[in-house]
N, C-alpha and C positions, 0 to 999 in steps of 0.2 A: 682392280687388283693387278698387282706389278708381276709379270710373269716372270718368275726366276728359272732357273736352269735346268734345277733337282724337279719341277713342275712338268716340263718338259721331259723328261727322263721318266717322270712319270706317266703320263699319257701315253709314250711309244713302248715301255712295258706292258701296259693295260693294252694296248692294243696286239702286244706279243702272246699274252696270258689269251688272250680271246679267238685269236683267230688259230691256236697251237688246240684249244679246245674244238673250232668245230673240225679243222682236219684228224682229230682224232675221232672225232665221232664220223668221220665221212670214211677214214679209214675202217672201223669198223663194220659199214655198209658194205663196202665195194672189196675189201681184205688187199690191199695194193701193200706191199713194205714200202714203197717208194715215198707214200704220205708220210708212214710214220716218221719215217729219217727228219722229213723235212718242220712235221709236227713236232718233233722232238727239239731241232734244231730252233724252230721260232718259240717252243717255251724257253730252252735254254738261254737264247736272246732276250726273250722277258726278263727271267731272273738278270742277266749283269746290265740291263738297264734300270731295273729296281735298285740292283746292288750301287750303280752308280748315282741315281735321284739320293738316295740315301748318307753317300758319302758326300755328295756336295752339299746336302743340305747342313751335313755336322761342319764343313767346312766354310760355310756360307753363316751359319749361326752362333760358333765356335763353341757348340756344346753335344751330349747326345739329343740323339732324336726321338724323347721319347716324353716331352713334355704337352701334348695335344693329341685330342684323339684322331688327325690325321695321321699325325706320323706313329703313333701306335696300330692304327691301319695298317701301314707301311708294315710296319717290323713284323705282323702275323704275318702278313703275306707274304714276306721274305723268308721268314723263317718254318711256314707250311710248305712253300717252294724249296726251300735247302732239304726240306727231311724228306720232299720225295726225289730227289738227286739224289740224294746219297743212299737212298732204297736204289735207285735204277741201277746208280755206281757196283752197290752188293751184287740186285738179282739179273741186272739185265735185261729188264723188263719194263715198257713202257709205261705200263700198265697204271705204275702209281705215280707218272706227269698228269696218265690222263683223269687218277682220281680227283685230284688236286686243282686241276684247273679250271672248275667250274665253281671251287669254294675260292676260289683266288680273284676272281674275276668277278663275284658275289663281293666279297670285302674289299675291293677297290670300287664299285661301283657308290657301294657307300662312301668312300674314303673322297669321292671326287665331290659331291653336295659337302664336303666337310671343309671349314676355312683353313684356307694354306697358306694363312700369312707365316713369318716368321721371325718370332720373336728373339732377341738376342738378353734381353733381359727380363729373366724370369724372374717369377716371386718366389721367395724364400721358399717358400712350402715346398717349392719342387728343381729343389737342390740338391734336397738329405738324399744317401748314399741306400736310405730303407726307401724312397719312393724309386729310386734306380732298380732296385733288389725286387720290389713289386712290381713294377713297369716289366722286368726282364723275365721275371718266372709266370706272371699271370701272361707274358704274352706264348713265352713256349708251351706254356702248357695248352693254349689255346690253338697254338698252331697241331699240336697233336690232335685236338679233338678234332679240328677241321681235317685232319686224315684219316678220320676214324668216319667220320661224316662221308667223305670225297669215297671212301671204299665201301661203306653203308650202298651208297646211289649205285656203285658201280655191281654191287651183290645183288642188289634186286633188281634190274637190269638182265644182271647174265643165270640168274638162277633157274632156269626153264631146259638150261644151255650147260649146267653145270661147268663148264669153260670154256674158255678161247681156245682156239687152235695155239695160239704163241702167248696165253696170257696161264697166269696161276686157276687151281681150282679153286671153289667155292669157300671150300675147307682153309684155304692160305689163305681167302679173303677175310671169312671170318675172325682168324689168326689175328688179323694186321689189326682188323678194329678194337678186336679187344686190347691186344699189346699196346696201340695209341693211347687207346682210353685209361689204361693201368700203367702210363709213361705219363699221362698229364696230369691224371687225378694226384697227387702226390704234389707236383710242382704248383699246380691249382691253390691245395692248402696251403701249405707253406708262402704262396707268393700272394693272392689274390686275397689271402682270407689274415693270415697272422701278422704277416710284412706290413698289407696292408693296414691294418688293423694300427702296427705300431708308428708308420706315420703319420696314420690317421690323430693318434694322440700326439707328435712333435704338433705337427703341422695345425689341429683346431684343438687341440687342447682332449679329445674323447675318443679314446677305441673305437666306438660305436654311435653311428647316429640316427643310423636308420635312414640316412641319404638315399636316393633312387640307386646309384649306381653300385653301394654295397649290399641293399639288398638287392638288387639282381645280382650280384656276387653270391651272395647265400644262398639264391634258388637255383643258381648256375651249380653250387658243390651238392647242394640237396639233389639234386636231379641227375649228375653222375656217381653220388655216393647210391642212392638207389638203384638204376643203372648196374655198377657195380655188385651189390646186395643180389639184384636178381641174375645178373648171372653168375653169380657164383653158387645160386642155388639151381643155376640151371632151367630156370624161369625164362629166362630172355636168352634163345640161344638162335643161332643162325637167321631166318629172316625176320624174327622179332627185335634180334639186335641189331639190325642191321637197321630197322626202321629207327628204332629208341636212338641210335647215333645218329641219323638224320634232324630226329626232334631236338635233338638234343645242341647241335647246330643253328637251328632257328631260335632256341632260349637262348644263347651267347647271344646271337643278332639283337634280340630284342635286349636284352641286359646291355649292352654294347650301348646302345640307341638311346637308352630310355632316361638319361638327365638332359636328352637336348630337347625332349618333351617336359619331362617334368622337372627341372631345374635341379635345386640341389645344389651341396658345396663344389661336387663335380663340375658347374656348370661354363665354368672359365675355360674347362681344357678340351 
């Protein structure tokens, strides 16, 4: 394989996202501020080197980037990396780079076993303006749950500890997961399930086919619509939720994964 640019750009992000993760975990050990600066500094390097893999490869393939499940890799990742910058930009707090970058660093490692060629002439199926509409909503919404995930790991971690000395309590962690979770579930149906659904019919002719990768889409909404259910009944509150958004993480992975095992109309992309 021809090593292109945006391929490049990617590897040197993946290795920003990785090494921003263990100084944060080392700062946590040792409590230095001098790590986090710098921890802080090589994710944010991460992100504009994603940001740039990403723009060259639209400029490189002269279309979006959201036709194969590498570059839909890409775009969660980018966009679970924007929504905890723009948390830090609000609270000031590192706290949500460092929930993020272990779930960032997780879906680029898949993204890397995933083919990077690049295609400049796609099939018609994945033209329509409803597989854009689907591609764009099932992946924000996906990048929310991996913050609801990223903040899941970091509550059971500190809950013995009820807080950091310079990080949020328990209680604002808890906050963050469910808020992610009640930001994506919404954009989830609409994008993953209806969107999807309608170019499923352009593009093969049926709503419905019972493909691998929609139904891991249905058990991906069944499982934060329950999720949901029980915390609103208060069922699943604080470390219970906090675990059910880690599970809940690993079901996207496998939903994610599971037409490059089991084939399916998915299996092109």
């Amino acid at each position: 394989m021809k090593v292109t640019i945006d391929v490049v750009f990617f590897w040197i992000s993946f290795w920003g996202y990785l090494v921003s993760f263990f100084l944060f975990a080392f700062h946590l050990a040792v409590k230095k501020r001098w790590i986090v600066v710098i921890a802080l500094s090589t994710f944010i390097a991460g992100f504009i080197f994603l940001t740039s893999g990403i723009v060259a490869r639209i400029a490189i393939s002269s279309r979006p980037t959201f036709a194969t499940m590498y570059e839909f890799a890409l775009i969660v990742s980018w966009i679970t990396s924007l929504l905890a910058i723009v948390a830090y930009g609000r609270t000031r707090s590192y706290i949500y780079t460092l929930m993020v970058s272990p779930m960032v660093v997780v879906i680029m490692v898949i993204a890397s076993f995933l083919p990077k060629n690049i295609t400049e002439h796609l099939l018609p199926t994945l033209r329509g303006y409803w597989f854009y509409i689907h591609v764009t909503l099932a992946a924000i919404s996906e990048g929310a749950f991996l913050l609801s995930a990223g903040a899941g790991v970091y509550y059971l971690i500190i809950r013995k500890r009820d807080k950091l000395e310079d990080g949020p309590s328990l209680e604002k962690i808890e906050e963050v997961i469910s808020r992610a979770i009640r930001f994506g579930y919404p954009l989830f149906t609409i994008g993953a399930l209806f969107a999807g659904a309608i170019w499923a019919q352009t593009a093969w002719g049926s709503f419905w086919s019972w493909d691998p990768k929609e139904t891991g889409s249905l058990v991906v909404w069944l499982y934060y619509t329950l999720l949901l259910h029980q915390e609103f009944r208060a069922r699943w509150r604080k470390g219970k939720l906090a675990l059910m958004s880690i599970i809940g993480f690993i079901v996207i992975i496998i939903s994610f994964i599971g037409n490059l095992f089991f084939g399916g109309l998915h299996s092109y992309i």
